[in-house]
C-alpha positions as CSV (number, residue, x, y, z in Angstrom):
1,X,-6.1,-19.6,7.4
2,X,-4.5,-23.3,7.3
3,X,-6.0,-25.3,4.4
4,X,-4.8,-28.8,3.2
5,X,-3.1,-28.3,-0.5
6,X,-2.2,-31.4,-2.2
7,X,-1.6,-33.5,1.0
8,X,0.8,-30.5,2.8
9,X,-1.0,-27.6,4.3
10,X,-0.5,-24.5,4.0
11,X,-1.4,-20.6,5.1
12,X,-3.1,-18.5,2.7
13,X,-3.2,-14.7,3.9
14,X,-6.2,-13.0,2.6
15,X,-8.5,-10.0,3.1
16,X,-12.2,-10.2,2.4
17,X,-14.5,-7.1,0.9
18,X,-18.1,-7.4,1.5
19,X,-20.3,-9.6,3.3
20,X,-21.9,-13.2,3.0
21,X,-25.4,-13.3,2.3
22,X,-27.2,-16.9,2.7
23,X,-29.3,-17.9,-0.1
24,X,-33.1,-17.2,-0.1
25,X,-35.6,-19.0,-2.0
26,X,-35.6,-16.6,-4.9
27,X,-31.5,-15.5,-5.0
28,X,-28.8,-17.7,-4.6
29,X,-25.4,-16.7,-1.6
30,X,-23.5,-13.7,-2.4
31,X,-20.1,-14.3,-0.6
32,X,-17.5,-11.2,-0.1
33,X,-14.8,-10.6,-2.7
34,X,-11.5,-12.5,-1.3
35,X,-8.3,-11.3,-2.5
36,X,-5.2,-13.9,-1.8
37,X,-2.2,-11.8,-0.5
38,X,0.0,-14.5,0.3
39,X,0.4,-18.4,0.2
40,X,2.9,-19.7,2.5
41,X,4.6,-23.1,2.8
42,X,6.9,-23.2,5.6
43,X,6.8,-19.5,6.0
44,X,7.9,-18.7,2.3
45,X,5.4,-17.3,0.0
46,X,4.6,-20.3,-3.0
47,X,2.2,-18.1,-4.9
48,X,4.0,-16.6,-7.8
49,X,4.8,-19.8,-8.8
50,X,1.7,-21.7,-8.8
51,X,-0.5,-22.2,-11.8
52,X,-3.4,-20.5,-12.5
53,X,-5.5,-23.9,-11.6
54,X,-3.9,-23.9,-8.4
55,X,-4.2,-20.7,-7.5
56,X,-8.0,-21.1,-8.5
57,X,-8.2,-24.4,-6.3
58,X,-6.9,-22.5,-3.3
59,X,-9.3,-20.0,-3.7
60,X,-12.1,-22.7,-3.8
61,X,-11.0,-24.6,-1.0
62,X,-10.8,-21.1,0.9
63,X,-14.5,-20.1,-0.2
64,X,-15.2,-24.2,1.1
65,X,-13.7,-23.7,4.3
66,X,-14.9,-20.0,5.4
67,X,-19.0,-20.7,4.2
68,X,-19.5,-24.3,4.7
């Protein structure tokens, strides 16, 4: 999936575990366990050398983007 990562975009390959579950009244969503394979910036993979922070950032704009 194409996300927008500090004004360039880039591909984050991914594989999801689990299912989303919408919030009810009495529980809050559940979303699926994603696991980032791969983050790629023209085609070469950029996440070994991002910071924890950004690799936490790209995961939220992920979640954002698949649930909202």
């Amino acid at each position: 999936m194409k996300i927008k990562f500090r004004g360039e975009e880039v591909e984050v390959l991914y594989h999801k575990y689990g299912k989303y579950i919408p919030p009810t009244r009495e529980n809050p969503a559940e979303y699926p366990d994603i696991d980032i394979t791969k983050i790629l910036y023209k085609e070469v993979d950029i996440g070994p050398i991002l910071s924890d922070t950004d690799l936490e950032l790209i995961y939220e704009i992920l979640i954002e983007k698949l649930y909202d």
